[in-house]
ZADRENTOR-125190 format. One record per residue (C-alpha): residue in three letters; x, y, z; residue number from 1. Coordinates in steps of 0.2 Angstrom, whole numbers. Layout:
BEGIN
ALA_X_Y_Z_NUM
...
END
This chain:
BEGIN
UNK_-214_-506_71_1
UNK_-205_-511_56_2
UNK_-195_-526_62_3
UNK_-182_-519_58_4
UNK_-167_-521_71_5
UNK_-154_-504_70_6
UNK_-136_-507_77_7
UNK_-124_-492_77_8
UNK_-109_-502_83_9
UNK_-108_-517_70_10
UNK_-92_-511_64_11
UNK_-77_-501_75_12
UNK_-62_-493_69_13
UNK_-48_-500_76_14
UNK_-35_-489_67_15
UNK_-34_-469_67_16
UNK_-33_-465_49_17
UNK_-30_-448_39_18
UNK_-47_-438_32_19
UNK_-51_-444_17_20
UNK_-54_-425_8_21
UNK_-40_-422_-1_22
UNK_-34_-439_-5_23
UNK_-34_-449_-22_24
UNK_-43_-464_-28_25
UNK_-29_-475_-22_26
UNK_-24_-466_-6_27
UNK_-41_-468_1_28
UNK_-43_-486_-3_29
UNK_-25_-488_6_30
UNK_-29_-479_18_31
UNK_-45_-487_25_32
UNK_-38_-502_21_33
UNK_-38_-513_37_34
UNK_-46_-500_48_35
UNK_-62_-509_53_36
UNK_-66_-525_60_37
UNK_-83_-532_67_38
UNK_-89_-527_84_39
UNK_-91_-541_97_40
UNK_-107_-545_91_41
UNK_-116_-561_82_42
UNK_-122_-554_63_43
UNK_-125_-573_58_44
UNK_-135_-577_42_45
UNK_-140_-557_45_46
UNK_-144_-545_27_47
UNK_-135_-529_35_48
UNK_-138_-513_27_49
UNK_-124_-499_27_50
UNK_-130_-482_28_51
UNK_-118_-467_23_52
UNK_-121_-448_19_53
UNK_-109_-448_4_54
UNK_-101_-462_-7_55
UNK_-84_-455_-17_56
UNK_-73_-469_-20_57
UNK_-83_-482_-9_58
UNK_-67_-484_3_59
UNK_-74_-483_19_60
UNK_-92_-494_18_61
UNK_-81_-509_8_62
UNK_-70_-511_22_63
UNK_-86_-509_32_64
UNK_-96_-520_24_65
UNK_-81_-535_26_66
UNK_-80_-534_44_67
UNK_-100_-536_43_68
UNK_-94_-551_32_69
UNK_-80_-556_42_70
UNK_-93_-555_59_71
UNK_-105_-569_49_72
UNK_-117_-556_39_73
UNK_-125_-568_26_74
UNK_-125_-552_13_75
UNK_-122_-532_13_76
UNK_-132_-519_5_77
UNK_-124_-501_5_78
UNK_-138_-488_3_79
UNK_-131_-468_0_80
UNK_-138_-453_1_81
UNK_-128_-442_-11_82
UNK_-114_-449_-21_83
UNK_-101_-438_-26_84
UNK_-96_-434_-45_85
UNK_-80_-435_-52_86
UNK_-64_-444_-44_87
UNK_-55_-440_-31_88
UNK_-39_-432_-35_89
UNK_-22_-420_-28_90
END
């Protein structure tokens, strides 16, 4: 046993937002923009760690990562499997 408390529903999506695919740098930090906010759960003087498949832009676990912030998280890590190269572009 590591200790080690895994919560799947820290974060919720409170906004329906377009995939991400074929968008720009700028029209995927826009639209992830404001789509999270923390789960009704107490994170208080927690270290969360965010797990995600693939970082392009970081879009999706920054906004993540506030509403960890905004729940009371005392800090947020980000770990990625693959990070994708080059940018983002139509």
């Amino acid at each position: 046993d590591t200790g080690l408390m895994v919560l799947t529903r820290a974060v919720k999506r409170i906004r329906v937002t377009r995939t991400q695919a074929l968008l720009s740098r700028e029209e995927r930090l826009a639209n992830m923009r404001g789509a999270f906010a923390p789960a009704k759960m107490n994170l208080n003087d927690k270290r969360v760690v965010l797990v995600d498949d693939v970082l392009t832009t970081g879009a999706t676990t920054n906004e993540c990562a506030s509403a960890c912030l905004k729940a009371g998280a005392a800090a947020v890590c980000v770990w990625t499997l693959a990070r994708a190269l080059g940018s983002p572009s139509n």
